[in-house]
C-alpha positions as MATLAB code, in Angstrom:
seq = 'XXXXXXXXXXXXXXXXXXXXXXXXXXXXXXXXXXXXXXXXXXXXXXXXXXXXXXXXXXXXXXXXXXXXXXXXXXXXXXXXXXXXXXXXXXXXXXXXXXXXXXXXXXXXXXXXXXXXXXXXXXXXXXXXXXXXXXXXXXXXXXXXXXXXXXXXXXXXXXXXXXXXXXXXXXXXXXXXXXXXXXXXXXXXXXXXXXXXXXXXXXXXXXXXXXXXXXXXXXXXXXXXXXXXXXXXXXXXXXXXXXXXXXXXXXXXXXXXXXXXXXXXXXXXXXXXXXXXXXXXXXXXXXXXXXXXXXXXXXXXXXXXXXXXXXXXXXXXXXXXXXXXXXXXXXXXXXXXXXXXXXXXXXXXXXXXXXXXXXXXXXXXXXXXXXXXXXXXXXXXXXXXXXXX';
ca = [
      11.680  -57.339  -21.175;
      12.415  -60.068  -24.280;
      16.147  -61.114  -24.982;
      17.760  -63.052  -27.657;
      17.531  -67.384  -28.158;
      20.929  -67.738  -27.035;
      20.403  -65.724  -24.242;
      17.497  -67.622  -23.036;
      19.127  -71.134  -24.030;
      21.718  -69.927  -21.557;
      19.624  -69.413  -18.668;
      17.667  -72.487  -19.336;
      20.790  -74.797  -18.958;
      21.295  -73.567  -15.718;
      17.890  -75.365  -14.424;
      18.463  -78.595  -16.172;
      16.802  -77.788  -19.553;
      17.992  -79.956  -22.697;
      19.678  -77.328  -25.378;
      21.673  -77.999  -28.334;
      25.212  -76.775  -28.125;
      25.542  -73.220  -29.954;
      27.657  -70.432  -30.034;
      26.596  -66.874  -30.950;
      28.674  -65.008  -33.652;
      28.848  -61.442  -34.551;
      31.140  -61.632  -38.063;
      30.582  -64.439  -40.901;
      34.507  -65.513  -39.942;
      33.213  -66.024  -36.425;
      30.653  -67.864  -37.455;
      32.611  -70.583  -39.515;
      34.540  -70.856  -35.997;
      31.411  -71.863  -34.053;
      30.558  -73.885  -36.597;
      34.200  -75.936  -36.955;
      33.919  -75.931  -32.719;
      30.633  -77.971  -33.012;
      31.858  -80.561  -35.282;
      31.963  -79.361  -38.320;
      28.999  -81.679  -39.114;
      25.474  -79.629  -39.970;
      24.641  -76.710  -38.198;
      21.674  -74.247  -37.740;
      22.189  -70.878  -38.514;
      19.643  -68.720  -37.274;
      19.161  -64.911  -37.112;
      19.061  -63.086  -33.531;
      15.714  -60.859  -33.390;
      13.256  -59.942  -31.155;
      10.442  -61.596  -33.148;
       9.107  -65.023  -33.531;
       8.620  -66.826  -37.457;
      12.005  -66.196  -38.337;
      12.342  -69.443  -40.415;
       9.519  -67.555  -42.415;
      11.594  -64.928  -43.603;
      15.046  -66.664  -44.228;
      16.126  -66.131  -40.652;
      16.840  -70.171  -40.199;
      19.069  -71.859  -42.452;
      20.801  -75.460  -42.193;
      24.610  -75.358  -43.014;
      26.367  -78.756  -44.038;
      29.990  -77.171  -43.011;
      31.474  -74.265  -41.581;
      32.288  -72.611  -45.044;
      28.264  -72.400  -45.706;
      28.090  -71.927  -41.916;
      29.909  -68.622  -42.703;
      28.458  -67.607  -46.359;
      24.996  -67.986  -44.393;
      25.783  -65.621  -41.853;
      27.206  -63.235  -43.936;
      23.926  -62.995  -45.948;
      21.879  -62.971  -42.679;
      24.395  -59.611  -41.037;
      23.204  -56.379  -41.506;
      20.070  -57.682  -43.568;
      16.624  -56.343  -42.308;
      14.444  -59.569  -41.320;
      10.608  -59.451  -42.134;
       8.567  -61.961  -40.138;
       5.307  -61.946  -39.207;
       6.063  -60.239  -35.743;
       8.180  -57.302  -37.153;
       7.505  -53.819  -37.910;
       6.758  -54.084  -41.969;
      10.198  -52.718  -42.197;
      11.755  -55.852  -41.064;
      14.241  -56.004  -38.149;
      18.333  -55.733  -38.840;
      20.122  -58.657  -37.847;
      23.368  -57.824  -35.831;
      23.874  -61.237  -35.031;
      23.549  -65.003  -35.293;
      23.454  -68.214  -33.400;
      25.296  -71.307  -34.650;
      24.118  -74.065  -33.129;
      24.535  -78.094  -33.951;
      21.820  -80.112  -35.766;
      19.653  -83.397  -34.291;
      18.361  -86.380  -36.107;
      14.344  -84.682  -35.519;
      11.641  -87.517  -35.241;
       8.875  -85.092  -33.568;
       8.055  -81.353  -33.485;
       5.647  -80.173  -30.233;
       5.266  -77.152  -28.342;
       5.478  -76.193  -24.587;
       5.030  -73.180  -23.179;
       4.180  -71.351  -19.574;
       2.637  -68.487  -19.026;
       0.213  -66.499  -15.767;
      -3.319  -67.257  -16.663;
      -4.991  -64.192  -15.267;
      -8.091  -65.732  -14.952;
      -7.244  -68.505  -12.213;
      -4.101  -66.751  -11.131;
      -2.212  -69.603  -11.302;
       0.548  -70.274  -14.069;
      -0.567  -72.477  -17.146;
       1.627  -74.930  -18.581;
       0.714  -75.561  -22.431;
       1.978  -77.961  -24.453;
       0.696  -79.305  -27.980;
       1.367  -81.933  -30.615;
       1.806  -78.469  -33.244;
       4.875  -77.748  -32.833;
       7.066  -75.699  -35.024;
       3.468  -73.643  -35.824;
       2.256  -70.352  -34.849;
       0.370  -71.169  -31.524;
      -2.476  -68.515  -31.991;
      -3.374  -70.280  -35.378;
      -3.503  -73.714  -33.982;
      -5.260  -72.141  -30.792;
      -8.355  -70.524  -33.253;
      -8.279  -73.083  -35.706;
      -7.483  -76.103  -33.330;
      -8.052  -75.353  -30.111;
      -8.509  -79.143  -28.950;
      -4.888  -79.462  -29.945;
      -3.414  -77.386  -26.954;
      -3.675  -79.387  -23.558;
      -3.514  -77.440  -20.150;
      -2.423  -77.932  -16.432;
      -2.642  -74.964  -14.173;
      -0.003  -75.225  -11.459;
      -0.921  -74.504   -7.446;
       1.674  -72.162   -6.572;
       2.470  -74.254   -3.204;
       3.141  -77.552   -5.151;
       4.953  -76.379   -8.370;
       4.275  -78.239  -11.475;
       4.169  -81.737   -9.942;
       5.540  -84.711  -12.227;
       1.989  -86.224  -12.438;
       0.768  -83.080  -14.182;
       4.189  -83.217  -16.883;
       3.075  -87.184  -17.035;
      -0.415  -86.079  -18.408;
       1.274  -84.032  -20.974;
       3.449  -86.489  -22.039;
       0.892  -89.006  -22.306;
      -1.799  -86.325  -24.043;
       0.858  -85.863  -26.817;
       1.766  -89.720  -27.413;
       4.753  -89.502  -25.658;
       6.054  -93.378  -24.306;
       9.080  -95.195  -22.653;
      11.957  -93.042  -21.693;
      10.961  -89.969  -23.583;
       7.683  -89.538  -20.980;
      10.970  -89.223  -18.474;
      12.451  -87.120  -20.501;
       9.365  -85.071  -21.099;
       9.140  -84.579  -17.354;
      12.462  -83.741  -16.186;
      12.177  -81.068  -19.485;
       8.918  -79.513  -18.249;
      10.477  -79.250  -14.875;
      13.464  -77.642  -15.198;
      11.436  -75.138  -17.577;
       8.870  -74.382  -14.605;
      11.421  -73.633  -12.080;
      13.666  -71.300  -14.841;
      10.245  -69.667  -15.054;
       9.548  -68.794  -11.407;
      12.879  -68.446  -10.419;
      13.695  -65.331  -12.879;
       9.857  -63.765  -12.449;
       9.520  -64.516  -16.230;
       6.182  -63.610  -17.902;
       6.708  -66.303  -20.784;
       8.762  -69.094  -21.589;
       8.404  -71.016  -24.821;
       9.258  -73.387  -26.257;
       8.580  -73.777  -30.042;
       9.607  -76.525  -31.541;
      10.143  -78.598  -28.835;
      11.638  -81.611  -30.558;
      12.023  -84.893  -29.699;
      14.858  -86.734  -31.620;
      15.218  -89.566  -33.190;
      17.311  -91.100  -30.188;
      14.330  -90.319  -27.908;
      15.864  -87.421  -26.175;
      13.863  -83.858  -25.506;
      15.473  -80.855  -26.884;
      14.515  -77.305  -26.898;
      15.221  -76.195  -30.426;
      13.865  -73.046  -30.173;
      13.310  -70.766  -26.423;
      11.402  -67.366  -26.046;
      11.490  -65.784  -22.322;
       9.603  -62.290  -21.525;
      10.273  -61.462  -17.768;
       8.484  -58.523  -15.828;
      10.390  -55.261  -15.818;
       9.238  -54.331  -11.983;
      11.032  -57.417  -10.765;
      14.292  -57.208  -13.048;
      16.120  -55.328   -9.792;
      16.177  -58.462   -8.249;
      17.818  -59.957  -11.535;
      20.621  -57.861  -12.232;
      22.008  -60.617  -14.608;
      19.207  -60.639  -16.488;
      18.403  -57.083  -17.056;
      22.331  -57.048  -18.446;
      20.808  -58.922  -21.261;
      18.143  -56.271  -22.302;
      19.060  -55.371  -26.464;
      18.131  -51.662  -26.766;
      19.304  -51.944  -30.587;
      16.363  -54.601  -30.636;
      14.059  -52.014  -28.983;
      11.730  -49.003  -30.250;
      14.029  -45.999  -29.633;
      11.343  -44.220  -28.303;
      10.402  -47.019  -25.553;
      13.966  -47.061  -25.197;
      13.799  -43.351  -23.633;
      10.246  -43.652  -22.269;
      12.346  -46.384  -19.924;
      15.019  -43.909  -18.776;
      11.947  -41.558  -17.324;
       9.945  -44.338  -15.788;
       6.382  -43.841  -18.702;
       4.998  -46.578  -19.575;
       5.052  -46.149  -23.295;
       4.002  -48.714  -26.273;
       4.119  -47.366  -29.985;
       1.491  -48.440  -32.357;
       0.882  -48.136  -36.134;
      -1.122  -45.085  -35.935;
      -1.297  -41.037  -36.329;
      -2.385  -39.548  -33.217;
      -0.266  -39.247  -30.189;
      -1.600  -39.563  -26.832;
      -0.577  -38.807  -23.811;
      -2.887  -39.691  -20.624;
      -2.594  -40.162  -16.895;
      -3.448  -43.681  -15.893;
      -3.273  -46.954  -17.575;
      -7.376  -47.456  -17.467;
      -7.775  -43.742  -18.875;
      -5.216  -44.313  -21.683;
      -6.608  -47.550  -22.824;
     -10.412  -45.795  -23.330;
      -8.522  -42.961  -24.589;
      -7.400  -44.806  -27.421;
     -10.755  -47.113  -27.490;
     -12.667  -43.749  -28.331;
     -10.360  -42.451  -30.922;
     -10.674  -45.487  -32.703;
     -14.207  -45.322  -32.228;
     -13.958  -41.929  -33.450;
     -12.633  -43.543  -36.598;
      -9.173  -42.719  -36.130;
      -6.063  -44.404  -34.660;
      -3.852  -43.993  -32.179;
       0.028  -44.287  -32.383;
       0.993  -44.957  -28.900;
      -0.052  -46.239  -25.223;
       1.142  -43.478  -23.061;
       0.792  -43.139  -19.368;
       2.232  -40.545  -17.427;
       1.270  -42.256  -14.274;
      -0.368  -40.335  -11.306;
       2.707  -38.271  -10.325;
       4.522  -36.956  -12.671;
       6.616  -33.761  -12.641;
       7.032  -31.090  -15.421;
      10.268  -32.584  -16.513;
       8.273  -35.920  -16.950;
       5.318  -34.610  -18.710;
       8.050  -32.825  -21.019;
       9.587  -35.705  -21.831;
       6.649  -37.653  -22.431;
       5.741  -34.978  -24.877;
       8.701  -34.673  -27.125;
       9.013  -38.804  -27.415;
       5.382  -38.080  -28.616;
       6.528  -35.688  -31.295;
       9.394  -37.631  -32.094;
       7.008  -40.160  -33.871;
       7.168  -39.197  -37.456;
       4.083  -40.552  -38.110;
       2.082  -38.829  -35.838;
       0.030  -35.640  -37.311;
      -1.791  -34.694  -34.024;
      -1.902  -35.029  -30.288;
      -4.469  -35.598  -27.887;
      -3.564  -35.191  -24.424;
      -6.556  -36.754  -21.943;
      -5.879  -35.589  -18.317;
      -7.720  -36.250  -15.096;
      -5.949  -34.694  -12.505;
      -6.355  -36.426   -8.813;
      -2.567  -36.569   -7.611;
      -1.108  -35.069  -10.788;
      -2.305  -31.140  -10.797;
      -3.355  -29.854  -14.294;
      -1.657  -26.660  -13.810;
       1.737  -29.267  -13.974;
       1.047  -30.905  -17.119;
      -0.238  -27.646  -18.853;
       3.856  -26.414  -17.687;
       4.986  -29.352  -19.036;
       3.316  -29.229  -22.751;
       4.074  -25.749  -22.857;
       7.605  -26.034  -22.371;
       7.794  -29.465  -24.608;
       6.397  -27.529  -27.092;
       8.509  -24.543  -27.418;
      11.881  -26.530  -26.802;
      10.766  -28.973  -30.405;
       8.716  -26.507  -31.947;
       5.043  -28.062  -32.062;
       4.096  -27.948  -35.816;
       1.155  -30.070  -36.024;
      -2.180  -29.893  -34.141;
      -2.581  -30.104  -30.578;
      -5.783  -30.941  -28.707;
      -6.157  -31.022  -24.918;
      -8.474  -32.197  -22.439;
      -8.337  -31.301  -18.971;
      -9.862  -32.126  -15.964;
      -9.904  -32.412  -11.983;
      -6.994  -30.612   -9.573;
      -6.234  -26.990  -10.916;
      -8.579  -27.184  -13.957;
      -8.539  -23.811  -14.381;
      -5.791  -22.851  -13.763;
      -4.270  -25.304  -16.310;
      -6.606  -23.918  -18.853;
      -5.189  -20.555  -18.152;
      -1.771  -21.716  -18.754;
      -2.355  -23.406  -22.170;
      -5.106  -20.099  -23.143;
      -2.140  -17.922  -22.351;
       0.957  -19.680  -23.895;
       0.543  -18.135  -27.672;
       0.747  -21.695  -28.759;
      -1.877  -23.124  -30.928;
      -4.285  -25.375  -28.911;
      -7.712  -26.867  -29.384;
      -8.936  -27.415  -26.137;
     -11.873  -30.222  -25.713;
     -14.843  -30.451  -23.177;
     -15.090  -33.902  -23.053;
     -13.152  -37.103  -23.845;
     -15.558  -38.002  -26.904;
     -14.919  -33.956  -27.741;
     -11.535  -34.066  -27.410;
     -11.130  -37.791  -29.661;
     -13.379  -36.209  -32.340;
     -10.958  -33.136  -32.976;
      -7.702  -35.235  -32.990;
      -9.255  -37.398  -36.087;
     -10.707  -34.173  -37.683;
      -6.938  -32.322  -37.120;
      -5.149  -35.656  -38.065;
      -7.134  -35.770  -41.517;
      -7.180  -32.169  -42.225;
      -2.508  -32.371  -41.793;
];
């Protein structure tokens, strides 16, 4: 789950991380409020999105007093943000965050996240801040300096030291640097985040360490024991159709492309879509109806499928162990005649009740291609998604 800056600047002041004061404003009026309640000296106004490289598209923008504070924000409202992490559509803003300006003398980046590799969290920080951290990864990769954390110590203040150090940090501000890196470790582990970043991490001219921008992803199976924090999920800021595939417990991602899937298992669904694209076609979703799933699931699964505007045929990859194939044949059946399946269909099924789920479908007066094979079945869908 991602939420807003604000939101994470919030729960980062609760563990001792450095954050500019800020308010977050719905209305440009409100906005020339937060501003006058900081000061009135210069301001940030920036634009409330689940994306990153907002600055990019107009989403930052320095206000000298609370009357441009407010004409700001009332050009940011209801505009739809392009960055380089939003749909090409761009995102609509619904609100802003008016937070007070710092004297900046340095721009870095720090950043935590579970290195899957050593299975131990990795604590990242780099003298680039304020860039996009993939580029300087590819392009400068000696740039980004690394301390994995033993989960029985915690991030240790020698470890922050050698970041500080790496990244020319001296006097007071290595101090700084450490009690910063600290409090954002323990934030981290405490709310079973997946990310926190930190980009720019500045350091001012006075020496202190601010976080001037904060990103936190945390991990939707452990958000029951954070019922604060799941409060804070933005469904306006979320695909409609994830949205939904949420309220029936699929695990559902869209993509850019034209043919739906829906599969049974994460491993399955991932080659699924490996082979369409290697069938030279490409998919629009990540769907997995997990092991065992009902009719009512399956039948949900199927109409967020056809929901997709863009999609122009399905492929439904099955390999029944728990889940029976006679039960997702029910399900697509019914999905289909409750929306009204218009575009090509292609199925693939196999294990528990093969048969008798290929009776279903053979019977159901509905217009199916069924497929031997997974390479079969991923040829078709490209063939039926270029012939729509």
């Amino acid at each position: 789950m991602k939420i807003h800056e604000y939101q994470a600047k919030e729960i980062l002041r609760k563990y001792g991380v450095a954050v500019p004061r800020g308010y977050v404003a719905v209305t440009p009026f409100e906005s020339e409020g937060a501003a006058r309640q900081l000061g009135g000296g210069i301001v940030a106004v920036k634009a409330q999105i689940h994306a990153g490289g907002r600055g990019k598209g107009g989403g930052v923008r320095l206000a000298r007093s609370p009357e441009e504070a407010r004409s700001h924000a009332e050009a940011m409202l209801g505009m739809k943000l392009k960055t380089p992490q939003t749909a090409p559509g761009g995102q609509l803003v619904r609100k802003v965050y008016i937070e007070e300006g710092c004297r900046i003398a340095r721009e870095l980046y720090l950043g935590m996240t579970l290195d899957r590799e050593s299975g131990r969290v990795t604590v990242m920080a780099s003298s680039e801040g304020g860039e996009d951290i993939e580029a300087v990864a590819a392009h400068h990769p000696e740039k980004i300096l690394k301390v994995a954390v033993d989960p029985l110590l915690g991030l240790v203040p020698f470890q922050a030291r050698q970041l500080a150090y790496g990244l020319g940090l001296t006097g007071d501000t290595v101090n700084a640097f450490v009690r910063f890196s600290s409090g954002l470790y323990n934030a981290y582990m405490a709310t079973d985040a997946s990310l926190a970043e930190i980009n720019p991490l500045v350091v001012t001219v006075g020496g202190e360490v601010l976080a001037l921008d904060a990103k936190m992803n945390f991990d939707d199976n452990a958000l029951f024991r954070h019922p604060d924090i799941a409060a804070m999920r933005d469904p306006d800021e979320e695909d409609p159709k994830e949205s939904q595939a949420k309220e029936y417990d699929l695990s559902y991602i869209a993509l850019d492309g034209d043919i739906g899937c829906m599969v049974n298992g994460a491993g399955l669904a991932m080659a699924t879509m490996d082979i369409i694209q290697l069938s030279g076609g490409r998919p629009a979703n990540f769907l997995d109806v997990g092991g065992g799933a009902d009719e009512d699931k399956v039948t949900a699964a199927f109409k967020i499928l056809l929901s997709d505007p863009h999609v122009k045929a399905v492929l439904v990859n099955i390999f029944g162990g728990i889940m029976k194939c006679d039960v997702i044949a029910n399900g697509i059946v019914t999905a289909a005649r409750q929306v009204g399946l218009s575009i090509p269909l292609v199925v693939r099924l196999e294990g528990t009740n093969v048969e008798l789920g290929k009776e279903i479908l053979a019977h159901s007066d509905l217009e199916i291609t069924p497929a031997d094979d997974l390479g079969d079945a991923a040829r078709k869908a490209v063939a039926a998604a270029r012939a729509a």
